[in-house]
N, C-alpha and C positions, 0 to 999 in steps of 0.2 A: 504494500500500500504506500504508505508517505514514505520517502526515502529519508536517510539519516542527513542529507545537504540542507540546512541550516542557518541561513543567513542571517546574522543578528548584527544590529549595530547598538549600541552604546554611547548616543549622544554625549553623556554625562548630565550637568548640569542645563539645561536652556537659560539662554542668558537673559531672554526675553520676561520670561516667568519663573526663574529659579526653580521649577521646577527639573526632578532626574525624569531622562526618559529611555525608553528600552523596547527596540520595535525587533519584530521576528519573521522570517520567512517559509513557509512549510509547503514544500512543492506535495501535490497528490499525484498518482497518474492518469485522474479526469478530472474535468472540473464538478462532474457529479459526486464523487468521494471527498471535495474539498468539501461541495455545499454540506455534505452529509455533517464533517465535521462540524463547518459552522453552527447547523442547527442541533447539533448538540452540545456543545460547548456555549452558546451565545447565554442559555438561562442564568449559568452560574454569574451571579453579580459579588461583589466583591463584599465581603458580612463589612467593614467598615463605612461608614456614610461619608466621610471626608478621608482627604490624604494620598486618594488613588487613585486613576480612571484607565479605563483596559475599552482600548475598540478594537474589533473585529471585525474582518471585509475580506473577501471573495473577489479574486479576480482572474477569470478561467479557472486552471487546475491550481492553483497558488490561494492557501489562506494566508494575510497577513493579516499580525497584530499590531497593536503600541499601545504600550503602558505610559504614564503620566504620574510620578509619583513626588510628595515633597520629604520624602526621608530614604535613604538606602533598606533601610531592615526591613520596611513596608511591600521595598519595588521587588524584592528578592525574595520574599514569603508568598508574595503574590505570582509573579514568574515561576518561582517549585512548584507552589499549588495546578499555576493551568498548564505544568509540563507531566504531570502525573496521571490529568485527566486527560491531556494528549494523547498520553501512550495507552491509555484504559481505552479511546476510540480508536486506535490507530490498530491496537491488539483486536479487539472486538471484531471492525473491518477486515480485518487477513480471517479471522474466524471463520466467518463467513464468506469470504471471499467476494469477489465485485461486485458491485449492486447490479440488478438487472432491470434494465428500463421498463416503464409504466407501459 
């Protein structure tokens, strides 16, 4: 399913917003297996109301993220957390194997 290639960058700081930010790239081999991710991953909201914000989008077979955080411990608790559930959708899909069109 998603391959191990991985493009993350590491702004650091925004100089704009002081905020840290931390975006990520996760190639599928459709874009039907990226959407599949998005729609499962998109519910989980982050349990804190301030401090963080995480978007997700879909473009062809490519999910990317970006996180938006005002502290390190935050952006890095929240990155392990949606890298865990990554791999629970990532594992599930090979499970199953390809989706099969409607």
């Amino acid at each position: 399913m998603a391959t191990a290639n991985m493009a993350s960058t590491d702004g650091g700081a925004n100089h704009g917003t002081g905020k840290l930010e931390f975006s990520l790239d996760v190639p599928f081999p459709s874009s039907r297996e990226a959407a599949i991710a998005l729609r499962s991953l998109s519910p989980d909201r982050e349990p804190r109301k301030g401090g963080i914000s995480k978007e997700l989008t879909v473009s062809g077979s490519t999910l990317s993220l970006r996180w938006s955080a005002d502290e390190a411990r935050i952006l890095r608790v929240s990155v392990n957390s949606f890298l865990d559930h990554l791999l629970l959708v990532v594992e599930t899909m090979e499970m199953f194997g390809p989706p099969v069109s409607p």
